[in-house]
N, C-alpha and C positions, 0 to 999 in steps of 0.2 A: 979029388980036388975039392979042395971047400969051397963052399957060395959066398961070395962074399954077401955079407947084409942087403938088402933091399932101402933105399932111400926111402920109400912109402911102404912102411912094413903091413901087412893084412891083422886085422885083427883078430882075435882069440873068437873062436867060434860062439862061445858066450859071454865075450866081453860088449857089453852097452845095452846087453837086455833088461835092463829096467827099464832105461830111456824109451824104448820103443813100447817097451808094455805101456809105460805113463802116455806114448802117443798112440798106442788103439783107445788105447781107455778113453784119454781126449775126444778122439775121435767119435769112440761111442758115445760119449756122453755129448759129445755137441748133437749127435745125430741120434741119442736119445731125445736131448731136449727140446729138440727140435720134433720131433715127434707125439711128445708126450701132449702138446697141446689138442695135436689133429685127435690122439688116444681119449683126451679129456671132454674134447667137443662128441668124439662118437659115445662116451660112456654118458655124458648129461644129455647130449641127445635122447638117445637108449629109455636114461631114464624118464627122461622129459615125455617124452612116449606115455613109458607106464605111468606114469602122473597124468597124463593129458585122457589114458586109456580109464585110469581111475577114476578121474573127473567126469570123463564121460557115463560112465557106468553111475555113477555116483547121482552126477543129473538125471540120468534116466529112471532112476530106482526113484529120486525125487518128483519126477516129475509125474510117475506111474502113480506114486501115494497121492500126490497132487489131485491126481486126474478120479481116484479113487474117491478120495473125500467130496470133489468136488460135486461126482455124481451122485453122492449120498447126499451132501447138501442140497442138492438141485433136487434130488427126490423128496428130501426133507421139506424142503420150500413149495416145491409142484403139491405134498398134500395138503400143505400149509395152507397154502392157495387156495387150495379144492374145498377145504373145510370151510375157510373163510369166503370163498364164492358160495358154497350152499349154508354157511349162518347168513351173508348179506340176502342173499334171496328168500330164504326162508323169514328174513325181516319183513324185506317189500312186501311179502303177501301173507305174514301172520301176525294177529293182535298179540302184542307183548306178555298182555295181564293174563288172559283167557286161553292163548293159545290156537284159537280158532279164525277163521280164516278174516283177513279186512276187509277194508273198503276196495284196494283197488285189486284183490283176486275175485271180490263179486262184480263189480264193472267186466273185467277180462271175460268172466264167466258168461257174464249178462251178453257181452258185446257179440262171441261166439255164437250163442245160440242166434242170436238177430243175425247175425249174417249166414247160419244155416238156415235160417228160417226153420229152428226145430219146433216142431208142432207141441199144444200141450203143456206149456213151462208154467207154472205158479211162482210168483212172493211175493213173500210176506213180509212187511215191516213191524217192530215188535220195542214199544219203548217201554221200558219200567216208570210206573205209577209211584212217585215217593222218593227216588232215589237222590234226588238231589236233598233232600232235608238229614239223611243219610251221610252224607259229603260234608254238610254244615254242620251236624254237631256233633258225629264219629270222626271226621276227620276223613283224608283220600285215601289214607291207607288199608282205613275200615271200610272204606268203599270198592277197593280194588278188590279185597278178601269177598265181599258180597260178588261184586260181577263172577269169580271164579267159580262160586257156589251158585247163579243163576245159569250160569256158560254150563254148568254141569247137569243141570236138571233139562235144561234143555235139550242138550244131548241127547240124556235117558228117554226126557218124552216125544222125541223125532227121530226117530233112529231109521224112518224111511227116508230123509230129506237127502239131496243131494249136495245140500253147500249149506252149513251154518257160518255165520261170519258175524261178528262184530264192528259197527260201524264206526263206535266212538263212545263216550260217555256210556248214558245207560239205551243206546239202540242196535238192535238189532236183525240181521236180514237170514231171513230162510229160504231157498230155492228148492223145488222140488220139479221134477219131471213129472204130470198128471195136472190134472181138475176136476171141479167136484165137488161132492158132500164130503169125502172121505176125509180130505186134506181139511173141510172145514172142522171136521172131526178132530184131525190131529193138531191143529190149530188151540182149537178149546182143551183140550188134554195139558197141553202145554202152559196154555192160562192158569190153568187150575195146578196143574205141579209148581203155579210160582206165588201159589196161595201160604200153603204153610209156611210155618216161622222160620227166620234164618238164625245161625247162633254167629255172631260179629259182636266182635270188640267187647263180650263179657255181657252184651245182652240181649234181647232176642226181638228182631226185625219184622216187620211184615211189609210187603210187597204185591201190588198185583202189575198186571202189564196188559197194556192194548195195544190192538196189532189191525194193520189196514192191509188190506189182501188183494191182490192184482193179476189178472190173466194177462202174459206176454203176448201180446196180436200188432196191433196197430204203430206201437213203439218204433220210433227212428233207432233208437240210441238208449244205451244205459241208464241214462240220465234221466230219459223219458219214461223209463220203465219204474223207477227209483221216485219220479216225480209222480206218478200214478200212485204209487203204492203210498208216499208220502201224505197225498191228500185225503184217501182213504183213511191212514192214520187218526189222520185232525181231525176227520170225521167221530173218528170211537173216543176221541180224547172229549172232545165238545160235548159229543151223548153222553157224555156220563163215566169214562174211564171202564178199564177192568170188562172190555169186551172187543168183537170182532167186527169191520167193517170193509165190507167186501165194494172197491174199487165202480163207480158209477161217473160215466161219464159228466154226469151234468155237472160234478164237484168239480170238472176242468172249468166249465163255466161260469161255476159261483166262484173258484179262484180268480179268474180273468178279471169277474164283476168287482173282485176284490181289490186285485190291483189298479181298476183304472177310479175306482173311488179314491183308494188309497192316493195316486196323484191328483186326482181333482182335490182332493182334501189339504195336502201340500202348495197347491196353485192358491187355493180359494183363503188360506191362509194369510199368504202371501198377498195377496190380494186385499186384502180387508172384504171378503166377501160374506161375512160372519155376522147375525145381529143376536139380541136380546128378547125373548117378549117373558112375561112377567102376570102369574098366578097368585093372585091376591090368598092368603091364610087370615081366615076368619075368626073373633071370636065365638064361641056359639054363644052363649052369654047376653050379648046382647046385637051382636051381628058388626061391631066394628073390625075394620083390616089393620092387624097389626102388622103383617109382611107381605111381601111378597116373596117368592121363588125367582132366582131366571133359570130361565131354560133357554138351549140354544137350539138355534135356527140357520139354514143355511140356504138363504131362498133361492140365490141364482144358481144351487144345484138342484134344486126343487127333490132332495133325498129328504125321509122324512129322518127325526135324530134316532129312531132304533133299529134307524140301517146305518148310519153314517156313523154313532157312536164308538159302536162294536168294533169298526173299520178302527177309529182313531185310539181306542186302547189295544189292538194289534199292534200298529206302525209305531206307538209310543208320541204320535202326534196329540192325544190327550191333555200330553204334559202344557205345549207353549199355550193350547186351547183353552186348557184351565187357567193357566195365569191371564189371559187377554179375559177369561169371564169375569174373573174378579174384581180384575183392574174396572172392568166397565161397570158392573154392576155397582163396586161399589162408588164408582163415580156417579151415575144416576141417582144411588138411596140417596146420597148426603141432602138432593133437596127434600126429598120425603120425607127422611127423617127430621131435619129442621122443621120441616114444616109441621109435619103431623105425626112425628113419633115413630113412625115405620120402619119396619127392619129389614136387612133381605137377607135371605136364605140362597146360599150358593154351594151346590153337589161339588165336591173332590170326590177325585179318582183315586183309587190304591195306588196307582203308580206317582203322582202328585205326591201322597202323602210321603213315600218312599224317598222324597229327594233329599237330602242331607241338611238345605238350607230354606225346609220348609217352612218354620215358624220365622225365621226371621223377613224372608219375604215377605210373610200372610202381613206380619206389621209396616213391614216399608210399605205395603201397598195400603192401607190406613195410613200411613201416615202422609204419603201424596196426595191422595184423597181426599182426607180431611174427616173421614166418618169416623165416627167414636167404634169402639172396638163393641161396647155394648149393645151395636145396632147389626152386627153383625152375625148372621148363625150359620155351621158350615155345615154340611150335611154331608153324609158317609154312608154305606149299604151296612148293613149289619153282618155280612160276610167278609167285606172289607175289614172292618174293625177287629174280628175275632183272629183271621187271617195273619194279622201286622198288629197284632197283641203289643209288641215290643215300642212297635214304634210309635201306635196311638199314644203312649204314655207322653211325649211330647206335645200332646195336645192339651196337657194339662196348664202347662204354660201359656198357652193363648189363653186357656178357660181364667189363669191367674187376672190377665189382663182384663177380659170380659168378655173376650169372644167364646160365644155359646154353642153347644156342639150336638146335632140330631142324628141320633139313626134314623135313616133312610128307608122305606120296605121294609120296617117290621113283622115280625113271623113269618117272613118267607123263607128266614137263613137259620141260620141255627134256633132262636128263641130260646136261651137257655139262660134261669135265670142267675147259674152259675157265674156266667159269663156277663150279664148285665151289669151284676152287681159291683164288679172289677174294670168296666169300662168309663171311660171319662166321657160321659153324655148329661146334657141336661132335657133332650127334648127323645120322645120318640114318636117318629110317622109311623102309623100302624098302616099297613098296604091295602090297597083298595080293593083286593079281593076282600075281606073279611065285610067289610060295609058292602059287598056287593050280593055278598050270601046272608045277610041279616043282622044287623045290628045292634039286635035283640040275644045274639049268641050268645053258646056258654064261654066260650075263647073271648069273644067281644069285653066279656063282664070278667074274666081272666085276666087279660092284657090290661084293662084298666084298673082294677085291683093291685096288678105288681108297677105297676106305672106308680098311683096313689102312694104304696107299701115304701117306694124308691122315692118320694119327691121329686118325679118327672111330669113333665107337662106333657099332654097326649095332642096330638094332630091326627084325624081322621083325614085319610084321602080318600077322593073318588066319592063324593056329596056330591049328586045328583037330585036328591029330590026334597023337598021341606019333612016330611015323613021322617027319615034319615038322622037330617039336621036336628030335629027333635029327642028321636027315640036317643041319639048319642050323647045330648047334651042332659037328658033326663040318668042316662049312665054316670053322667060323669066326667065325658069327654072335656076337654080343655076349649080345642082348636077345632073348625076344620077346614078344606079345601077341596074343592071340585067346578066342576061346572054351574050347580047352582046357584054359584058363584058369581064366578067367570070364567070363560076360557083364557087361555096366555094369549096377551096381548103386547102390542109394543110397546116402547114406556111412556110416548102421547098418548096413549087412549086409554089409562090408569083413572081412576078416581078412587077420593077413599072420603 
């Protein structure tokens, strides 16, 4: 029997297989893409990772180098440091020039032993004789070449010393452990090695050095010990340079005496505590006073002037002392001179002559005064004059004027009449040794000969007895002055 048809017939076992494939495919692809996000986040994850692993690695490799350098720099710098801590130290306590130790690795040194109380310690202070003239006309850098060659001879000739050191300029400090002849010994060795010539600046130098010498005992402080030595020093420079002067207490004393002159001198200035008295200059001739001298006086310190002088060319108090002499004296000649022609003679000091605006003051104070310049004579040491060569030649300008110009202490200082001859003087005081030892001498009848030979006028000092007065004026003498005289008096009790 046949079937009839089906109203809803089944379909062909492969009929609509696209349709479905196209719906898994759908399928898959929605629930691919759906996926492929979550796929995308775990692969940049992933790689986010090895990028972030990278970076790490990366900083760390950087930060090692980092750390590398760093400590290389740090080391670089740490010896940077250490160098430049041992040049800054090695400055604090060595001289630049020389090399050898300073001022404040000798204090340190000095300060040590005082507070061990090490038994025994010597020094010595040691300046060069001349160095500064060295300074002035070679220049500092030819001076600096000198100190390296003195720093070196030193060396050689103290090679037992415990401390050489350079103070400054041209002084120096030597410490040794001992006392003794021995060290006086090595001392003078030393002197003597700074005798020969130095070769500086293309020419050949000579030098010597004085040195004051001190045993470490009593000293507080460095200072104290450096002040000892100090005075000592001034001792061998004042004898006569170019030798050794071993440390005596009483030079604490004569310093003391020094300084409290020194302020009374300052006080007494200030004060007006200052006078005049006045040593008539005789002709021999016929016994008329043509000048007088002043000489100063200081009576309320009742010091005589060849203690009190010496004081004020130290302190430089010379200088205002000089101008108030002048001022005064020449305020007193002017009636003298009005009246009876009289001149006065007024001593400068080297330091005086040195001041920049000496000639023109010498005439301001002529011309407040009123004294003619002709009546005036300024008197100088004859050490001074050769000394300050340079500057005497502006003496010449006062001489234009008419102010007249004496060496002071003839043949005590040089006497040379190389040197005369080139000097700006009209008058010379021969010194009162020579009239003291005979009048009659062969130097006596010398000195008046080149006096004569020059067109100078002679002054004999130190005329004590009519004898004297005679035999000098049967020479030939001009002038003189002594107590046969008068003694210096004040300017009331003058007569001429």
């Amino acid at each position: 029997m046949r079937r009839k048809p089906s109203p809803h017939p089944r379909p062909a076992p492969m009929a609509g297989r696209p349709s479905t494939l196209l719906a898994v495919a759908g399928v898959f692809l929605i629930a691919f893409s759906a996926a492929v996000p979550g796929m995308l986040r775990q692969t940049l994850s992933g790689f986010a990772m090895l990028v972030a692993l990278g970076a790490a690695g990366a900083a760390v490799l950087l930060v090692r180098q980092r750390s590398h350098r760093l400590r290389h720099s740090l080391a670089r710098s740490s010896a940077r440091s250490k160098g430049l801590e041992r040049e800054l130290r090695q400055r604090a306590t060595r001289d630049p020039v020389t090399g050898l130790a300073n001022r404040r690795q000798l204090t340190e040194r000095l300060d040590r032993v005082l507070a061990g109380a090490t038994p025994g310690v010597t020094v010595a202070l040691l300046d060069l004789d001349g160095f500064k003239d060295v300074n002035d006309t070679l220049g500092h850098a030819a001076g600096d070449e000198l100190l390296v060659q003195v720093s070196r001879r030193l060396r050689a000739a103290l090679p037992g010393a415990d401390l050489l050191a350079r103070l400054g300029d041209d002084e120096f400090a030597v410490v040794w452990r001992g006392a003794g002849q021995a060290l006086d010994g090595a001392l003078d060795e030393a002197l003597a090695q700074l005798r020969p010539a130095y070769p500086v600046a293309g020419r050949q130098v000579h030098l010597t050095g004085s040195a004051g010498l001190v045993a470490v005992g009593d000293q507080r402080s460095s200072a104290d010990v450096l002040r000892d030595a100090d005075l000592a020093l001034d001792a061998a420079k004042s004898a006569g340079k170019d030798r050794i002067v071993r440390f005596d207490p009483g030079l604490r004393t004569a310093a003391a005496r020094h300084q409290e002159l020194a302020t009374g001198l300052r006080r007494a200035l200030a004060d007006g505590e200052f006078t005049l008295h006045y040593q008539p200059v005789v002709r021999l001739a016929d016994g008329r006073v043509t000048a007088v001298e002043a000489l100063l006086r200081w009576p309320a310190g009742g010091v005589p002037p060849l203690t009190f002088v010496p004081v004020a060319e130290a302190t430089g108090l010379i200088v205002p002392l000089g101008w108030w002499v002048l001022r005064q004296a020449c305020t007193d000649a002017r009636e003298w001179h009005e009246r009876d022609g009289v001149a006065v003679t007024v001593n400068v000091s080297g330091r005086q002559l040195r001041e920049q605006d000496f000639v023109e003051r010498v005439l301001a104070v002529l011309d407040e005064t009123g004294l003619p310049p002709a009546a005036l004579v300024l008197e100088l040491t004859e050490s001074v004059l050769v000394d300050d060569a340079e500057r005497t030649a502006r003496l010449g300008r006062l001489r234009e004027r008419g102010v007249r110009v004496a060496v002071d202490d003839f043949g005590t200082g040089y006497s040379s009449l190389a040197y005369l001859v080139h000097l700006p003087v009209d008058i010379l005081k021969i010194d009162r040794t020579f009239t003291a030892s005979g009048v009659d001498s062969t130097l006596m009848r010398v000195i008046l000969q080149l006096a004569e030979g020059l067109s100078l006028q002679t002054v004999a000092e130190g005329i004590e007895t009519a004898a004297q007065a005679a035999g000098l004026k049967a020479l030939g003498c001009h002038y003189g002055q002594g107590y046969l005289y008068s003694r210096p008096v004040p300017a009331g009790a003058l007569s001429f």
